[in-house]
C-alpha positions, -999 to +999 in steps of 0.1 A: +172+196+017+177+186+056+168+149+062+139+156+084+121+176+054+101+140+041+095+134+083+076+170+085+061+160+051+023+156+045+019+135+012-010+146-014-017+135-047-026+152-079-040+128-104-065+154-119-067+145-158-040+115-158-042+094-186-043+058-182-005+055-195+007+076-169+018+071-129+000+084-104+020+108-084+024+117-046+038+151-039+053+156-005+049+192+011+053+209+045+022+199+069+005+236+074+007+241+110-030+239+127-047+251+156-066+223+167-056+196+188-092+177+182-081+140+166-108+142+138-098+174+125-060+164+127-073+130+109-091+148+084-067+174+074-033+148+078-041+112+076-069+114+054-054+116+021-040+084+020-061+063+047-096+078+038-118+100+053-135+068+068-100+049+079-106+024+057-075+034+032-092+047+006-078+084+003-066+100-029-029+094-023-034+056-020-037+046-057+002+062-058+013+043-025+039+014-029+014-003-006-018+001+002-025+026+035-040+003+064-076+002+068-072+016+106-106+007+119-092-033+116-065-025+142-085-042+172-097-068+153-060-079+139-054-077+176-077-098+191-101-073+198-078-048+219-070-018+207-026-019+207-026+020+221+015+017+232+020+002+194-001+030+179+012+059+201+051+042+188+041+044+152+026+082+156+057+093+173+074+071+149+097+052+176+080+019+156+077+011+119+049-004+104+065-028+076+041-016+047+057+019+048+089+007+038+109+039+040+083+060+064+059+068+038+039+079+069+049+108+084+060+112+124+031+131+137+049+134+167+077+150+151+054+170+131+033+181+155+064+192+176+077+217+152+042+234+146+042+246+185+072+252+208+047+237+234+058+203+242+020+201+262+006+212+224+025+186+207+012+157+231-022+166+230-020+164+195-006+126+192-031+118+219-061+132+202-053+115+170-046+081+189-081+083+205-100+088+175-080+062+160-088+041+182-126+053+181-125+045+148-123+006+156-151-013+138-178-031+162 
């Protein structure tokens, strides 16, 4: 298994019919490529799972999370009310860690996005589009 397999990785969980004795479970799988380079629909299909569809951290992989995902629309708020965009773009393109994934829980979009185009352009507008609507995400 090459190193970068758990980078490329999108994490979903299957806790259909657990019982209350047992873990729940995150199964990491290859990210299906995707056309779009809107930042809801790469939200929805790649980030939602374990921070919500609303941000907020409430997605079905998060009761199986070491930590809890970050409610993202509190990032300007924990920032004084400005939006960290360099920090945020770092963490998407994973040159920065965010302590609360220990070992890269999260993905590298930007890594991920890379290897579903040869088009560096493609790969860009990808991480920006999902920075933005992070960032539109912020509560007022």
């Amino acid at each position: 298994m090459k190193p970068n397999f758990i980078l490329k990785s999108l994490i979903i969980l299957f806790t259909c019919g657990l019982t209350q004795a047992q873990q729940p479970t995150v199964k990491k799988v290859q990210a299906k490529p995707t056309a779009s380079v809107s930042g809801k629909d790469l939200f929805h299909q790649y980030c939602a799972v374990c921070h919500g569809e609303d941000g907020k951290g409430g997605g079905p992989a998060a009761p199986a999370m070491k930590s809890a995902p970050n409610d993202l629309t509190q990032i300007s708020h924990k920032n004084n009310g400005k939006f960290p965009e360099d920090r945020v773009m770092a963490i998407l393109k994973g040159e920065a860690s965010v302590t609360a994934h220990g070992t890269q829980d999260m993905p590298v979009w930007g890594t991920v996005f890379g290897n579903m185009s040869s088009s560096l352009t493609l790969s860009q507008q990808r991480v920006h589009g999902l920075l933005q609507y992070v960032a539109d995400l912020q509560a007022k």
